[in-house]
C-alpha positions as a LaTeX table, in Angstrom:
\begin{tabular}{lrrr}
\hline
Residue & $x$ (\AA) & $y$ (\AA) & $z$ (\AA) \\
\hline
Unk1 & 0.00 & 0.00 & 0.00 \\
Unk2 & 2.95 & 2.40 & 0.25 \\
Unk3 & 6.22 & 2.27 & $-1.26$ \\
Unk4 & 8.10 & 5.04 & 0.03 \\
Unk5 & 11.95 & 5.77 & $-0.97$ \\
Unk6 & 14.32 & 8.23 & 0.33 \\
Unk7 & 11.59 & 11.06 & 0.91 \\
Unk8 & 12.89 & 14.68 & 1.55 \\
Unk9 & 11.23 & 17.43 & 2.79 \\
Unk10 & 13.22 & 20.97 & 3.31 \\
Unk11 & 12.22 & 24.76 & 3.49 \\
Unk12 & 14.89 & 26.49 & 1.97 \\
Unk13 & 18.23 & 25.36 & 4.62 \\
Unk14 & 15.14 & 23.96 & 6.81 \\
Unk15 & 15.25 & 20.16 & 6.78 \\
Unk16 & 11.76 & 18.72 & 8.04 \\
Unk17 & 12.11 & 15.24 & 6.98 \\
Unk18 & 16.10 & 13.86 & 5.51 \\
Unk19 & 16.21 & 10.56 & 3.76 \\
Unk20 & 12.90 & 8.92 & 4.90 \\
Unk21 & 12.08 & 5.31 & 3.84 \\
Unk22 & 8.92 & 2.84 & 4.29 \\
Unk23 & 6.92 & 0.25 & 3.10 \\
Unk24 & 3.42 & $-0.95$ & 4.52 \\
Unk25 & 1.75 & $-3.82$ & 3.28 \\
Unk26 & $-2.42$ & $-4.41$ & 3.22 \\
Unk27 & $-3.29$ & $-5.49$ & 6.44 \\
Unk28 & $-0.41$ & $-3.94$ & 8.18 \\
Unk29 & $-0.54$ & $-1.41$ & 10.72 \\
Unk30 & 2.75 & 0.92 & 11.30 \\
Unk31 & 2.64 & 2.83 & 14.51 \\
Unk32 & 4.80 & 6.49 & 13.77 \\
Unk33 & 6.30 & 7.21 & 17.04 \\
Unk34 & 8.11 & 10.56 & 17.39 \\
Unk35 & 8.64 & 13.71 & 19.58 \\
Unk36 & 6.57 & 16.97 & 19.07 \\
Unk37 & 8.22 & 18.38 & 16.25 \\
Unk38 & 9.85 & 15.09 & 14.92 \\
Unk39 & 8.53 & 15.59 & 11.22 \\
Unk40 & 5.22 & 13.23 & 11.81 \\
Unk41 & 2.35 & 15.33 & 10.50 \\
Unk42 & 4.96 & 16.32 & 7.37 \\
Unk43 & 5.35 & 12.64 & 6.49 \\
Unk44 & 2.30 & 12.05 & 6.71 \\
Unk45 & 0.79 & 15.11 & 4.84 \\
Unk46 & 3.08 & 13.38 & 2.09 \\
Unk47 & 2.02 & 9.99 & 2.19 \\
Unk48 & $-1.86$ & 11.64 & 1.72 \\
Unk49 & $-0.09$ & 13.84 & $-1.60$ \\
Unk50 & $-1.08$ & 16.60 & 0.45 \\
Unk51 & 1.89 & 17.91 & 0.06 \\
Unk52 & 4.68 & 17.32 & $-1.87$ \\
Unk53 & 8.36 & 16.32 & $-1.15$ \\
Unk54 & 11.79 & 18.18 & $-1.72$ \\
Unk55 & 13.30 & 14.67 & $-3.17$ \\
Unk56 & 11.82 & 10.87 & $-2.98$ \\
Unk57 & 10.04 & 8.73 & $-4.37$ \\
Unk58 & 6.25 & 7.19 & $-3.19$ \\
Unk59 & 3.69 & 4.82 & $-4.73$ \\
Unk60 & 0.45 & 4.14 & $-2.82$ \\
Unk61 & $-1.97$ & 1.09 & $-3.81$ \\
Unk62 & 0.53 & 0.52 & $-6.78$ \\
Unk63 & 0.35 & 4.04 & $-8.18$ \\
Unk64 & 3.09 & 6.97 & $-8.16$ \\
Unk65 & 1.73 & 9.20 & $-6.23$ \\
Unk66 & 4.11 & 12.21 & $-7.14$ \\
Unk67 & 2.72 & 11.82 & $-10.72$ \\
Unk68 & $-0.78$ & 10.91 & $-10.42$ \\
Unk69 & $-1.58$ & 12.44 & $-6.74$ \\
Unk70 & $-5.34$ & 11.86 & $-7.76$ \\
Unk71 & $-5.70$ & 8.58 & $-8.49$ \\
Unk72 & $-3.38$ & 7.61 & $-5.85$ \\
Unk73 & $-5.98$ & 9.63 & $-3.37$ \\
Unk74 & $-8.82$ & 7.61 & $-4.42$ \\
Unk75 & $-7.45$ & 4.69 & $-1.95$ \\
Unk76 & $-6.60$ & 7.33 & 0.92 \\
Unk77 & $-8.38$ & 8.03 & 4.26 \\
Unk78 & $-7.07$ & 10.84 & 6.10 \\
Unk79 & $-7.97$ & 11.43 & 9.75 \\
Unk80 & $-6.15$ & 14.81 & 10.54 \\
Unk81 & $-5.54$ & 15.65 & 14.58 \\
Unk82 & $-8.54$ & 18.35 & 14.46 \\
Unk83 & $-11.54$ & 16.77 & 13.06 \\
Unk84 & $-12.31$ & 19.22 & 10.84 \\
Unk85 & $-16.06$ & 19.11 & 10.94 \\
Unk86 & $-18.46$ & 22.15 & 10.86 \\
Unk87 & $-19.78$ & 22.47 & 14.22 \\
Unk88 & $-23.32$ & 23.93 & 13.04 \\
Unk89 & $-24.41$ & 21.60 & 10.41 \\
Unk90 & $-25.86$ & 18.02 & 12.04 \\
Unk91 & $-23.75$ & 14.98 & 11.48 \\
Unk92 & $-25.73$ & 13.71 & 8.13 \\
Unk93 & $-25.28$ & 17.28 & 6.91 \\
Unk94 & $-21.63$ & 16.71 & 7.54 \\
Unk95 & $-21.53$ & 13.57 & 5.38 \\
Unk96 & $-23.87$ & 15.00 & 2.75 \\
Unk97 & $-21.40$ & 18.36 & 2.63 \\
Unk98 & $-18.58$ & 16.27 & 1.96 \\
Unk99 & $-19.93$ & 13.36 & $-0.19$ \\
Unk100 & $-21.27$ & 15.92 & $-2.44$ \\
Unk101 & $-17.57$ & 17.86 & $-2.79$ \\
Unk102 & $-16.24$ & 14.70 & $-3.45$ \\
Unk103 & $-18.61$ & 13.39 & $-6.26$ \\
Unk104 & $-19.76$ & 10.61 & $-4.38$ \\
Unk105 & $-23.10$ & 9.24 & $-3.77$ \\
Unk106 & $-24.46$ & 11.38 & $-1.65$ \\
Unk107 & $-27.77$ & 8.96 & $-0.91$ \\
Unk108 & $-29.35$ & 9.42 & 2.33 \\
Unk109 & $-29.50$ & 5.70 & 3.41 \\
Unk110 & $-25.68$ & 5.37 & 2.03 \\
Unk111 & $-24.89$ & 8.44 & 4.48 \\
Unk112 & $-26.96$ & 6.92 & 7.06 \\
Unk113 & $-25.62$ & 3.64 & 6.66 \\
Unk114 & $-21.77$ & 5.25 & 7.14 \\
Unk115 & $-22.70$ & 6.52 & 10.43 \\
Unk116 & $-24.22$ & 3.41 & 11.61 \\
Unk117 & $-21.07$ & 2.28 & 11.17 \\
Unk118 & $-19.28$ & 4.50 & 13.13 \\
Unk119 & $-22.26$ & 4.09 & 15.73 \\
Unk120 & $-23.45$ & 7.65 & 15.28 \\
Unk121 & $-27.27$ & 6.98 & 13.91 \\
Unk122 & $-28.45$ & 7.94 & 16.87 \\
Unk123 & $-27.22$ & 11.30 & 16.54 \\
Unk124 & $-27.28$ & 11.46 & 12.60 \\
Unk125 & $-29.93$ & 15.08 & 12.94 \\
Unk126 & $-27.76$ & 16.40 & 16.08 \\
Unk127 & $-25.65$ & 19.27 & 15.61 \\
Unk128 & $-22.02$ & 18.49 & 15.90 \\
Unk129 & $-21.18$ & 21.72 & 18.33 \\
Unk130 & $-22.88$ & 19.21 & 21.04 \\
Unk131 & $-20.40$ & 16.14 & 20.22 \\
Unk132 & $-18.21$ & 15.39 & 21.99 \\
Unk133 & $-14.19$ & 14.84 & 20.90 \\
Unk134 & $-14.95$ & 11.19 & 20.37 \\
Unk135 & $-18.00$ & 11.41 & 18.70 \\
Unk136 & $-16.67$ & 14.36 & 15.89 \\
Unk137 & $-13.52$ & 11.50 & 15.86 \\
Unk138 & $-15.92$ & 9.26 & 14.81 \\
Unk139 & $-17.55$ & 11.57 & 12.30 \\
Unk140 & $-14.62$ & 12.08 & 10.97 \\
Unk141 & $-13.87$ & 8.41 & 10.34 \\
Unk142 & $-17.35$ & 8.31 & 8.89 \\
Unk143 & $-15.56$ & 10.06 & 5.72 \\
Unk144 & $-13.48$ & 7.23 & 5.32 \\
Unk145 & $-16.42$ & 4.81 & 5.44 \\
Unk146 & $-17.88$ & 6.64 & 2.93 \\
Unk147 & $-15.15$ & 6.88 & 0.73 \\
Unk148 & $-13.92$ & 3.11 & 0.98 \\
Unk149 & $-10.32$ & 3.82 & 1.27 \\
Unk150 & $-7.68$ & 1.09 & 1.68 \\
Unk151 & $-4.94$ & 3.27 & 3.44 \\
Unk152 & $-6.13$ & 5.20 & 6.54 \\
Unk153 & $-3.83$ & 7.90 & 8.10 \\
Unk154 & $-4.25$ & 8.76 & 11.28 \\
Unk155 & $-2.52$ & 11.79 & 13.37 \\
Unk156 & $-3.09$ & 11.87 & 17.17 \\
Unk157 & $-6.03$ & 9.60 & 16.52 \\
Unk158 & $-6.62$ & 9.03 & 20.32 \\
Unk159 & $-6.15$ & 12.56 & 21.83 \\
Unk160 & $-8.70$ & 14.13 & 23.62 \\
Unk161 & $-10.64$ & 10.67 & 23.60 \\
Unk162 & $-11.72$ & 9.16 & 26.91 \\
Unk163 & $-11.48$ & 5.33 & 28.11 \\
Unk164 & $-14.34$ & 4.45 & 26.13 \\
Unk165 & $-13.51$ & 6.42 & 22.82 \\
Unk166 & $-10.26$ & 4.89 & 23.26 \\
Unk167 & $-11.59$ & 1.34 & 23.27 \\
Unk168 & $-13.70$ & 2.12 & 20.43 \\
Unk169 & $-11.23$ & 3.46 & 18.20 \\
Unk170 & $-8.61$ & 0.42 & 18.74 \\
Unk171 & $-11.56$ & $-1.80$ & 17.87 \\
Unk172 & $-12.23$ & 0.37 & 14.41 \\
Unk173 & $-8.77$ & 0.37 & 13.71 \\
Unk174 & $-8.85$ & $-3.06$ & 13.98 \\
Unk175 & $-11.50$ & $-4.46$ & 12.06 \\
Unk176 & $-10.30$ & $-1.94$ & 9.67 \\
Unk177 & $-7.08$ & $-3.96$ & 9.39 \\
Unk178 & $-8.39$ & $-6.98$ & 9.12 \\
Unk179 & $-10.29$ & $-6.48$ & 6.56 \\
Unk180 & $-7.01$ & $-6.00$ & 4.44 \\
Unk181 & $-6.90$ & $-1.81$ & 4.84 \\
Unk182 & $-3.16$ & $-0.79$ & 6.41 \\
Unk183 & $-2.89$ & 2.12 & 8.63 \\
Unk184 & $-0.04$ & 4.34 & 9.70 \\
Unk185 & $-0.87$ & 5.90 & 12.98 \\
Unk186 & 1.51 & 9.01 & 14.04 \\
Unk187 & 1.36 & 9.41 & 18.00 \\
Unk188 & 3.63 & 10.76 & 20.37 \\
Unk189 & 2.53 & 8.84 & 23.40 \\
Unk190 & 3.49 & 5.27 & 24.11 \\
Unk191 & $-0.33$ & 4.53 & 25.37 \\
Unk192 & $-2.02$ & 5.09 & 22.30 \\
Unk193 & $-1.86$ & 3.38 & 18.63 \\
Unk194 & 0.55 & 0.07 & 19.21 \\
Unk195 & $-2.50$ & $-2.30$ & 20.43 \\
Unk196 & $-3.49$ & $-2.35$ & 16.52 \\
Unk197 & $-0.31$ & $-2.20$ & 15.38 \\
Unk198 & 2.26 & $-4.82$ & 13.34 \\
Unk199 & 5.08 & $-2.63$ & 13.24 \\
Unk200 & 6.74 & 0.41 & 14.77 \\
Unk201 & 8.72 & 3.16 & 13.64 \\
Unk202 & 10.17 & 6.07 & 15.66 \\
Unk203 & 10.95 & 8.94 & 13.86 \\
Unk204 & 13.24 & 12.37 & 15.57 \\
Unk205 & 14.79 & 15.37 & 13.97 \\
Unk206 & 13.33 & 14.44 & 10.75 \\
Unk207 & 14.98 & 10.95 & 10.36 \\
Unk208 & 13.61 & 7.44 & 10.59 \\
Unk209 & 15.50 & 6.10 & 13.67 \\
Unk210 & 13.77 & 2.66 & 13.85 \\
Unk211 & 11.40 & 0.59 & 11.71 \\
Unk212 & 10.86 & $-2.95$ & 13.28 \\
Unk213 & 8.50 & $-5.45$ & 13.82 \\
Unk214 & 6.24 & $-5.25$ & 17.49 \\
Unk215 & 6.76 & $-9.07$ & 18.11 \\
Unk216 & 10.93 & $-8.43$ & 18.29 \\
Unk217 & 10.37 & $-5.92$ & 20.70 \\
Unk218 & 9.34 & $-5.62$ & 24.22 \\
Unk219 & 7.62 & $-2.79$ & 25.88 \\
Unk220 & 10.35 & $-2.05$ & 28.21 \\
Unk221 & 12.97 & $-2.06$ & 25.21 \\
Unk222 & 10.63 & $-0.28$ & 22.75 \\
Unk223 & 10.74 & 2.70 & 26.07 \\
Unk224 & 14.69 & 2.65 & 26.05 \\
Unk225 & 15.38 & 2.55 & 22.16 \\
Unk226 & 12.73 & 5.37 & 22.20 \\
Unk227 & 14.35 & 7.45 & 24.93 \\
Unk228 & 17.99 & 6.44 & 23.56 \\
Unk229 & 17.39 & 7.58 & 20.13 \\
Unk230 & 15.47 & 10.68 & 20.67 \\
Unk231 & 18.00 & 11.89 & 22.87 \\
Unk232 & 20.88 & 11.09 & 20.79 \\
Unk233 & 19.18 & 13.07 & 17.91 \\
Unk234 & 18.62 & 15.86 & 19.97 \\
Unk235 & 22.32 & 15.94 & 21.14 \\
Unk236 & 23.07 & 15.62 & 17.32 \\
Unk237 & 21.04 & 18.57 & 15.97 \\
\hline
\end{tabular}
């Protein structure tokens, strides 16, 4: 689902992201571990085509995405760390708003049917200034429903979310890999995102400082690498 080689990102002498390299695999799950400031949200405004790199090379679902950013966005889901959602209009209004600026079907029982799936029917006529974070989360992740992607990226999915939301998300994120979608999910906290995932990476100053497997890697190791590394890149910038 994403081929990614040597990506660069750099504002003028400004390097945001230096030699960056990844590949995720359909029913894979990457969690993007990093600092505040690390380069997360750049990568991943990349990997959406959102915005484009210095130097590097990316595919997504088979398709270079640096040449053909709009068919490669056909397979993408993007869940941003606001939810972007407009706070008067009700939650079907939401989905009808953006279904329509898309080109989709913008059916009632197809909206209605998204936000059953995201367990928001019951609120479908509410207006989303009374949500709370978890529900506009969910609202948000309605969109992706809706447009079917196979790659979902998520930044600072779980923020703001309490226990419950939490649980809820993991399980979304879950089904959602198993049904053969990959995910990259860029967090700065150690509690949220590696319960759904296959594989972490921790990424400081810009640079990808570990890619590896969960299963080779304990919780009380993952805690040292990330403490070790961060630290050394800090020393080093």
């Amino acid at each position: 689902m994403i081929g990614a080689r040597r990506l660069r990102k750099a504002y003028g002498y400004a390097v945001v992201l230096d030699d960056v390299s990844l590949e995720l695999a359909p029913g894979q799950c990457l969690a993007l571990l990093g600092p505040n400031g690390a380069g997360k949200t750049t990568l991943l405004r990349i990997l959406a085509t959102l915005l484009r790199p210095t130097s590097g090379e990316l595919a997504v679902a088979g398709v270079d995405a640096l040449k053909h950013p709009e068919a490669a966005r056909a397979a993408i889901g993007v869940v941003a760390h606001g939810s972007y959602v407009y706070e008067d209009l009700s939650a079907l209004e939401n989905l009808r708003f953006w279904t329509v600026m898309a080109g989709g079907d913008a059916s009632w029982a197809r909206l209605r049917s998204a936000l059953q799936q995201v367990e928001l029917d019951g609120a479908a006529d509410e207006r989303v200034r009374t949500f709370s974070a978890g529900m506009k989360r969910r609202l948000a992740l309605a969109r992706v429903v809706l447009g079917r992607a196979r790659l979902l990226l998520l930044d600072e999915p779980f923020t703001g979310l309490d226990q419950q939301g939490r649980k809820w998300l993991s399980e979304f994120l879950l089904a959602f890999k198993i049904g053969g979608g990959a995910l990259v999910v860029a967090t700065h906290s150690f509690a949220s995102g590696l319960g759904v995932a296959d594989r972490v990476a921790i990424l400081a100053g810009g640079r990808l400082l570990l890619d590896r497997p969960c299963a080779d890697l304990s919780w009380e190791e993952l805690r040292r690498l990330y403490d070790g590394l961060t630290e050394l890149d800090g020393a080093l910038a």
